[in-house]
C-alpha positions in Angstrom: 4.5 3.6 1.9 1.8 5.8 0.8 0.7 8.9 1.7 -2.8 10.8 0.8 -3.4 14.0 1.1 -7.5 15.7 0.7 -8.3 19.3 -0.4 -11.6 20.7 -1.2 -13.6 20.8 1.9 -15.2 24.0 3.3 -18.7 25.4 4.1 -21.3 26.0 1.5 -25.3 26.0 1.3 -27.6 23.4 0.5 -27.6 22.6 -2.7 -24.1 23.9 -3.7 -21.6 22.1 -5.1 -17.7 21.4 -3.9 -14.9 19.0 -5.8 -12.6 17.1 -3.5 -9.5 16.2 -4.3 -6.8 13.7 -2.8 -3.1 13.5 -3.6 -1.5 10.1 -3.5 2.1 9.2 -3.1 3.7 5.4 -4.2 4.2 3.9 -7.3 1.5 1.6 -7.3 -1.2 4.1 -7.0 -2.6 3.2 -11.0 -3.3 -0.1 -9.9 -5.0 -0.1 -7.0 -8.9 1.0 -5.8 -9.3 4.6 -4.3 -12.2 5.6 -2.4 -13.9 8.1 -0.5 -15.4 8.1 2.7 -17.4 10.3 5.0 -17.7 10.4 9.2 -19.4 12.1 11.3 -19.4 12.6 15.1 -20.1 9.3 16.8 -20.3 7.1 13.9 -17.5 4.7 11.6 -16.7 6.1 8.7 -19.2 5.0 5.4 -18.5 4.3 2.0 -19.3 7.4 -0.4 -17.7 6.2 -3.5 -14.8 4.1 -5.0 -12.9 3.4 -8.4 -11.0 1.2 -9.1 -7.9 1.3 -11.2 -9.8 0.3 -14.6 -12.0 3.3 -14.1 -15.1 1.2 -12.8 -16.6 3.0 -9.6 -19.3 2.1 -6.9 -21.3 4.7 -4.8 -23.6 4.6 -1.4 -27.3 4.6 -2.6 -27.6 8.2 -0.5 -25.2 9.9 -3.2 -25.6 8.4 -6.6 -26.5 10.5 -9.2 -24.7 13.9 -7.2 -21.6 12.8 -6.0 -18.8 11.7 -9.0 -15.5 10.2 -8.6 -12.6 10.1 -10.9 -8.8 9.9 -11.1 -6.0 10.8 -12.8 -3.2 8.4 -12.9 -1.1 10.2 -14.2 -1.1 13.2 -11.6 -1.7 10.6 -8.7 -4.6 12.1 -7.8 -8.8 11.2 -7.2 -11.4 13.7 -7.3 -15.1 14.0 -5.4 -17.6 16.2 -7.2 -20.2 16.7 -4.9 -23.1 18.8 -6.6 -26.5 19.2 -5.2 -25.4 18.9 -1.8 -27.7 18.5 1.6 -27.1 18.7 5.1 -27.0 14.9 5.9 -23.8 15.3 3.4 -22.4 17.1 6.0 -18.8 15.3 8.1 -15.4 14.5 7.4 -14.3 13.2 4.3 -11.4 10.9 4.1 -9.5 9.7 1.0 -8.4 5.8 1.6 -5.6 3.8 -0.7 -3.7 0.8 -0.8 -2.3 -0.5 2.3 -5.5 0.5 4.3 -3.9 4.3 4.1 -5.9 6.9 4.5 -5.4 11.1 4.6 -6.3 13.2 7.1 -9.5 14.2 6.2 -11.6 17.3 5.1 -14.4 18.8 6.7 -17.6 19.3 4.6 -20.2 21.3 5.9 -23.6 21.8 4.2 -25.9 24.4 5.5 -29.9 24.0 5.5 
C-alpha cells in the first residue's frame, strides 16, 4: 500500500515561482519512478515530469527548462520547482507512485 501526499500549491503571479512537494509511504518507494502530473477542468491529467529511481527524469516539452524534479530517498519524498510560471501552468497537480497510486492533488493557480 502506498500513500502520497502533495504540498506546495497556492496562488501566485505570472512569472513566480512555487516548489511542490509529495510525501510517499511504502518501502519500495527508492526503487520505483515518481512523477508529476497536472489537470485541469475537462481534460485527463498530463505528464509534467518524472524521475526515476536512478535519478534520470523526463519532462512535457511545455515545462522544460522551468519546472525541476527531484527526490530524496531517504525522506520519501519528490519535489516540483516550478519557477517562471504562466497561466497555462495553472490546474491540479497530482503526485503519482507505484501501484498506479496517486495523492490528492494541489491546486496551482498562476495569475496573468
Amino acid at each position: 500500500q502506498v500513500q502520497l501526499v502533495e504540498s506546495g500549491g497556492g496562488l501566485v503571479q505570472a512569472g513566480g515561482s512555487l516548489r511542490l512537494s509529495c510525501a510517499a509511504s511504502g518501502s519500495i518507494f527508492s526503487i520505483t519512478t515518481m512523477a508529476w502530473y497536472r489537470q485541469t477542468p475537462g481534460k485527463q491529467r498530463d505528464l509534467v515530469a518524472a524521475i526515476r529511481s536512478a535519478g534520470s527524469t523526463n519532462y512535457a516539452d511545455s515545462v522544460k527548462g522551468r519546472f525541476t524534479i527531484s527526490r530524496d530517498n531517504a525522506k520519501k519524498m519528490v519535489y516540483l520547482q516550478m519557477n517562471s510560471l504562466k497561466p497555462e501552468d495553472t490546474g491540479v497537480y497530482y503526485c503519482k507512485g507505484p501501484y498506479d497510486s496517486w495523492g490528492q492533488g494541489t491546486q496551482v493557480t498562476v495569475s496573468s
